[in-house]
N, C-alpha and C positions, 0 to 999 in steps of 0.2 A: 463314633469312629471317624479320624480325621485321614479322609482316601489320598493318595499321591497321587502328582496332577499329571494327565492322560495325556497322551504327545498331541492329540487333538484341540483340548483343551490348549497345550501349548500354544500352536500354530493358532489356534483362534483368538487367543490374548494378545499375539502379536499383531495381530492385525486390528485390532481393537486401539493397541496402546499407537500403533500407526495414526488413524483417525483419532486420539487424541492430542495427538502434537501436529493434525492441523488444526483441530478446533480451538484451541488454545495459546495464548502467548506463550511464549518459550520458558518465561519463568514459572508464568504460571504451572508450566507441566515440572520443571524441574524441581521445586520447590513442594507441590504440593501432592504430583499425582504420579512422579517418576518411582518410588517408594512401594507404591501399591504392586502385588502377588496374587495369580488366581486361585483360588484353592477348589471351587469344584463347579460342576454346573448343578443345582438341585431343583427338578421340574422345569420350570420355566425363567427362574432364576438364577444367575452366576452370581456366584459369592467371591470376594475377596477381601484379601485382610490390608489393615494397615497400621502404623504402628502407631501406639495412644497417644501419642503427644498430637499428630492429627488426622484421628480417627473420626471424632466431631465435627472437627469443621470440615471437612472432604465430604462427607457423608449429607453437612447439611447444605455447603457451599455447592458441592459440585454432582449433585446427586441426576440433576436434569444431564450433562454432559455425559457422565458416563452409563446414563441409559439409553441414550441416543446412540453413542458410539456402540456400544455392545447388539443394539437393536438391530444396527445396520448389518454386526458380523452373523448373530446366533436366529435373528429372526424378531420379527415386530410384537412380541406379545414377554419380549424376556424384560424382568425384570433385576435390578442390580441390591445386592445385599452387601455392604460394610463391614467385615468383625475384627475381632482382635486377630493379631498372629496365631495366638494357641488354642484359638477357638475351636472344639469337635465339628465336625461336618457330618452329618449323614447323608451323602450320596447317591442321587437315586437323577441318574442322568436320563433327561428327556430324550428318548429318539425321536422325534420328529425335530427337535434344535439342531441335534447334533448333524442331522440330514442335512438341514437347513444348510450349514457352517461345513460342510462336509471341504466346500471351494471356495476362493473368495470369490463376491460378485460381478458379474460377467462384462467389468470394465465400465460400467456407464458412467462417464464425468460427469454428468447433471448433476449429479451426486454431491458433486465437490464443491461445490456453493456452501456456502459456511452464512448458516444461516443469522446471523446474530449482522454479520456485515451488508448493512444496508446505509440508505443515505440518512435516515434518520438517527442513525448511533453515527456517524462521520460528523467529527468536529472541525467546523470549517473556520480558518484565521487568513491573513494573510497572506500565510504563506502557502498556500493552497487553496486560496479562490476561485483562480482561473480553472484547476486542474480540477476542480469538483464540478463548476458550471459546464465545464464538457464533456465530463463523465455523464451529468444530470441530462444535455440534450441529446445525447448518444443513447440514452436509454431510452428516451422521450419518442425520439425518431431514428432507429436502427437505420443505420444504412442510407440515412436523408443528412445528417447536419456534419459528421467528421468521420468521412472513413477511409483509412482504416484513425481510430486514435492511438496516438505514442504518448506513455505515462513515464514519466522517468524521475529518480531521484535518488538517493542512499534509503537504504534498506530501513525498514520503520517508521516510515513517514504515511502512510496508510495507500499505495499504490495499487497491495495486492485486497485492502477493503474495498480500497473505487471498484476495482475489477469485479467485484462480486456482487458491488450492490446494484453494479449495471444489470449484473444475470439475473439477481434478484426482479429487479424493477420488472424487468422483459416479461421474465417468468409468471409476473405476478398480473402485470397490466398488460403484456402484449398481444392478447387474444389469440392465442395456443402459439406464438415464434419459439423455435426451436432454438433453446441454450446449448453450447456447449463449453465447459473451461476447465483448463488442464493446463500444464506445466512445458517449458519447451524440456525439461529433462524429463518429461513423463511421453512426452511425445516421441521425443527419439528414442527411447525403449521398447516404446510400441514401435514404433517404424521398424526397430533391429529385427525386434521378435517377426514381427509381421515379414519379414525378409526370407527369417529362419526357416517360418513355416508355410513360405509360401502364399502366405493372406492377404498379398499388399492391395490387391483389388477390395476387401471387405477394411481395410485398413482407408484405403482413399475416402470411399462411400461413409465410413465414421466419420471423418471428419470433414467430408464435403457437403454431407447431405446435413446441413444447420443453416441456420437465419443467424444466428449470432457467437461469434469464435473467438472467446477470451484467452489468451495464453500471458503468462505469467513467468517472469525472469527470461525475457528473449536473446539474453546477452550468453545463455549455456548453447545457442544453437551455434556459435563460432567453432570453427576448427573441426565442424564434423559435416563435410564438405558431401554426404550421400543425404543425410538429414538434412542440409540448406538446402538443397537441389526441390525434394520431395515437399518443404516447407513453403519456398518459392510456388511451386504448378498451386499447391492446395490455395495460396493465399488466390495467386491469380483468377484460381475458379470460382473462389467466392465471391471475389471482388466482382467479376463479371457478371453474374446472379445479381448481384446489389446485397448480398448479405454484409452486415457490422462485422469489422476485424476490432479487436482493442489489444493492444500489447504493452507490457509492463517491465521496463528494461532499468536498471540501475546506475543508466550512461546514455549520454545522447548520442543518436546513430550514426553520427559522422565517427563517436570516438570507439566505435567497433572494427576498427580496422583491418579486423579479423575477419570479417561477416564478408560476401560476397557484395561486389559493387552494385549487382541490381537488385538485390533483395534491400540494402541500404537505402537505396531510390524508391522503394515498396514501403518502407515504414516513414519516411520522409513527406510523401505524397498526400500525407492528412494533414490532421493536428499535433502537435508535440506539445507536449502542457509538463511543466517543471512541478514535481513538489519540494521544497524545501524545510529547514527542520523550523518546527514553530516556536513563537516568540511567547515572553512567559502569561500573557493575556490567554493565551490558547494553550500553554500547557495547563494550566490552572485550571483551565474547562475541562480539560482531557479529564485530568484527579476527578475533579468534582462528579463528572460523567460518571467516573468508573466505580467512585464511592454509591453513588445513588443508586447506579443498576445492580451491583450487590450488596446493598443494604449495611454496608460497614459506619459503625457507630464512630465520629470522632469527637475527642474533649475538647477541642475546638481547631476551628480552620487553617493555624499557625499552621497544624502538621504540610498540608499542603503546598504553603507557601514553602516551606522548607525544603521540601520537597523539589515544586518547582525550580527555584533557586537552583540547586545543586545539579540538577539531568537535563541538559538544553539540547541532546545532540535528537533526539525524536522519540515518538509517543511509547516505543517497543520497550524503552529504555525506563521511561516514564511511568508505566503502568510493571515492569518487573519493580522499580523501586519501592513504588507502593505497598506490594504485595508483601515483600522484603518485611518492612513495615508491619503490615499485618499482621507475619506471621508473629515477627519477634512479640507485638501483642499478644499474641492467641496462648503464647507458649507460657509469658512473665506477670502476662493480666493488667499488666501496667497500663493508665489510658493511653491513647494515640493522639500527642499531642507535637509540640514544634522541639521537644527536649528529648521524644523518642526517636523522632523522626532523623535530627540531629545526631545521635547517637549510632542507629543504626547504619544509617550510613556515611559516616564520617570517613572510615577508611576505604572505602569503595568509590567514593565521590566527593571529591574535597571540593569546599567549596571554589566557585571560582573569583579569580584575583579579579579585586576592581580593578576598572578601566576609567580615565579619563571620558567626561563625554563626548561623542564625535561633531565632531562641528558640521555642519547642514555643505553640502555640496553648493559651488556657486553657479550663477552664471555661466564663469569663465571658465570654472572647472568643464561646464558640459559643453560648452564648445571645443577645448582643448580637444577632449577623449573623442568627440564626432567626428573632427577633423583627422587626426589621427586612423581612427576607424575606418575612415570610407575616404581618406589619402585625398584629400579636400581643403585651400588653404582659408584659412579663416576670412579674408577679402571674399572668396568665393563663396561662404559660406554666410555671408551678409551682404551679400550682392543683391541687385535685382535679378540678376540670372534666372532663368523657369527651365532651363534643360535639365535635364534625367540624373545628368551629373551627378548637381547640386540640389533639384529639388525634395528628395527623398531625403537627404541628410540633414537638409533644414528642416523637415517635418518631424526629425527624429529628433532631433536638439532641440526646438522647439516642446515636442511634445516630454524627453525627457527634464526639459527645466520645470514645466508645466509640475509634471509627476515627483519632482525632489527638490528643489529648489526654494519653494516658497514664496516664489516671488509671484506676484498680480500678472495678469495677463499686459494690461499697458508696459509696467514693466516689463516684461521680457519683450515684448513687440518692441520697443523702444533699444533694448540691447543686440536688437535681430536688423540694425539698418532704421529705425526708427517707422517701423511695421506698426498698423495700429491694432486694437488687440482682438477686433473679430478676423485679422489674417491670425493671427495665434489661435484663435478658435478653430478657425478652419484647418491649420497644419496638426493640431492637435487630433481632431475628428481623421482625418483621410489618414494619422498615423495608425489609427486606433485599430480605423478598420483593414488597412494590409496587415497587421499584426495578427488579425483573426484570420485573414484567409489564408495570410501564408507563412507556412511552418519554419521556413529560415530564414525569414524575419525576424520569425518572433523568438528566433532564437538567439537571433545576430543580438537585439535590442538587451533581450534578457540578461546576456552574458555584460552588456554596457551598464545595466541598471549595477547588476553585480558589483562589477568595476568602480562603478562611481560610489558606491555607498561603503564598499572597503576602507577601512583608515586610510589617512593618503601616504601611510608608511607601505603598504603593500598592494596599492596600486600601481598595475603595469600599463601599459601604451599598448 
């Protein structure tokens, strides 16, 4: 007998396939798991069908994910069954699940740690050094090395992984600190409700009574001026306790314009660490990474590079092209090589146009841009001068020729007033370290490093 599916059953698959699009990259759900229909609960198992083309690989791929997520709605002992669409059911629903699932569970974000996101699966390049080394001491020492930390970047760059693998680490090594991490749009829905129903008292104590407060996309808390308000007391309480804030925003806090000017001076007040999208040494790991942790066969490594090649804008991008890939595998049986790889994504990702190589930034170019920057004339900027003026911007000119330029320390000592090169040593060090302590520094510098290494066709002043 194949039963029709119980509005409970409904309501509990939504909440299911909810927790699968966080646990999952967006294609991955799209492509593989958006498809999938409950068809009943039997004992202590929910069955659902899917349609044959990938019935096997869901079932073999993704069999751990969707017993975790259903575990979470129906209760810890349910297991998940795979069939065809027109497969018979005989249903024979367990009441103690259905008890279980009767509500969803009673709000606890520890929850929402996604457990696959830790510093071990985090692929660190370039372009995301810094922002992982402070992720790493922020978990290390809560509340002692950057707080609060600001994570920023376009979306796919692994912001909302750091974020987790912090809760994670804490969770795991900080000798019972209490995680908490959620969303600023999950937050302001609690705050509404909590209004509605009068619970703002048991709403504050949720979120103040933790050692560690990760939120996630902070740039939704703009324009909802009862939510900043409430956002602001909660961060100040914690900060005062010495509890770790970490916040993950998709814009640097000056360009929230939107946000209240002192909650802006609240996320400013740490660290601010940029990620940007990775270079193809680091997408290439990304693949590699993703192939190995699911065990995907390739006819050799071309597919990858091709892959690479084609997706630069970040890993979210990276890992749905793959998968892409896969499946057209899974479906044609063809191997997965650099002529599939090519193939399938040809019209979705063309390749990109060569470019001319960029020629190495000079000297002269990064005194230009210094000067410019901190409105300093280049006599002054090669002076013997030591006032505040000047001295800071020669450390920064200094230290950016250091960091792009190429050129030797004598050299540049010799184009800085004919300095010799342990004063280069030294402007370099005392850059390094205002850089670490202070966040609009390291953001002024960042946005120059930018600047200079742009073609000099889209280089601005």
């Amino acid at each position: 007998m194949t039963p029709a599916v119980t509005p409970q059953l409904a309501r509990d698959w939504a909440l299911i396939r909810s927790r699968l699009r966080e646990a999952v990259p967006d294609a991955t759900y799209e492509i593989w798991l958006a498809a999938l229909q409950p068809r009943a609960v039997v004992g202590e198992t929910l069955v659902i069908s899917a349609p044959d083309e990938i019935r096997s690989w869901v079932a073999d791929r993704y069999a751990d994910v969707l017993t975790t997520c259903a575990s979470d709605v129906l209760g810890p002992r349910t297991a998940v069954d795979v069939v065809a669409p027109g497969a018979s059911i005989d249903a024979r629903p367990n009441a103690a699940a259905a008890a279980a699932c009767a509500a969803p569970p009673a709000g606890d974000d520890e929850a929402q740690l996604h457990p696959k996101f830790t510093f071990d699966q985090f692929v660190i390049g370039d372009s995301n050094r810094f922002a992982h080394a402070a992720a790493l001491a922020v978990a290390e020492l809560p509340g002692q090395a950057y707080n609060p930390l600001f994570l920023y970047g376009p979306p796919g760059l692994g912001k909302t992984h750091l974020l987790h693998a912090i809760g994670n680490y804490v969770r795991a090594h900080g000798g019972g600190l209490r995680v908490r991490s959620t969303t600023a749009e999950r937050f302001t829905n609690a705050f509404v409700a909590a209004v509605q129903t009068k619970g703002t008292e048991d709403f504050k104590a949720r979120f103040r009574d933790t050692d560690v407060l990760l939120i996630d996309d902070v740039q939704f808390l703009q324009r909802k001026v009862k939510t900043e308000e409430e956002f602001f007391h909660t961060f100040n309480a914690l900060y005062e306790t010495g509890s770790q804030l970490v916040l993950t925003c998709d814009r640097l806090p000056a360009d929230m314009a939107a946000l209240e000017e002192r909650l802006l001076e609240r996320f400013q007040a740490g660290l601010v660490a940029e990620l940007k999208p990775p270079d193809f040494a680091t997408r290439l790991t990304i693949l590699r990474k993703r192939v190995h942790h699911d065990g995907i066969e390739l006819a050799d490594e071309g597919a990858l590079h091709a892959i690479a090649h084609r997706i630069t804008a970040n890993a979210r991008t990276l890992e749905g092209a793959l998968i892409r890939v896969v499946a057209y595998h899974s479906l044609t049986r063809r191997p997965i090589d650099a002529q599939l790889a090519d193939e399938v994504l040809a019209g979705l990702y063309p390749k990109p146009k060569a470019t001319a190589p960029r020629k190495a930034p000079t000297i002269d170019d990064v005194q230009d841009l210094t000067c410019a920057a901190f409105d300093v004339s280049r006599e002054e900027l090669l002076s013997a001068g030591r006032t505040g003026r000047v001295a800071w911007p020669r450390q920064v000119a200094m230290y950016l020729a250091r960091q792009h330029t190429g050129a030797s320390l004598p050299a540049i000592g010799e184009r800085f007033g004919g300095r010799n090169h342990t004063t280069v040593m030294y402007a370099c060090r005392k850059a390094s370290e205002r850089l670490a302590a202070d966040p609009s520094a390291h953001a002024l510098v960042h946005d120059l490093e930018r600047r200079l290494t742009e073609p000099p066709a889209d280089r601005t002043s």
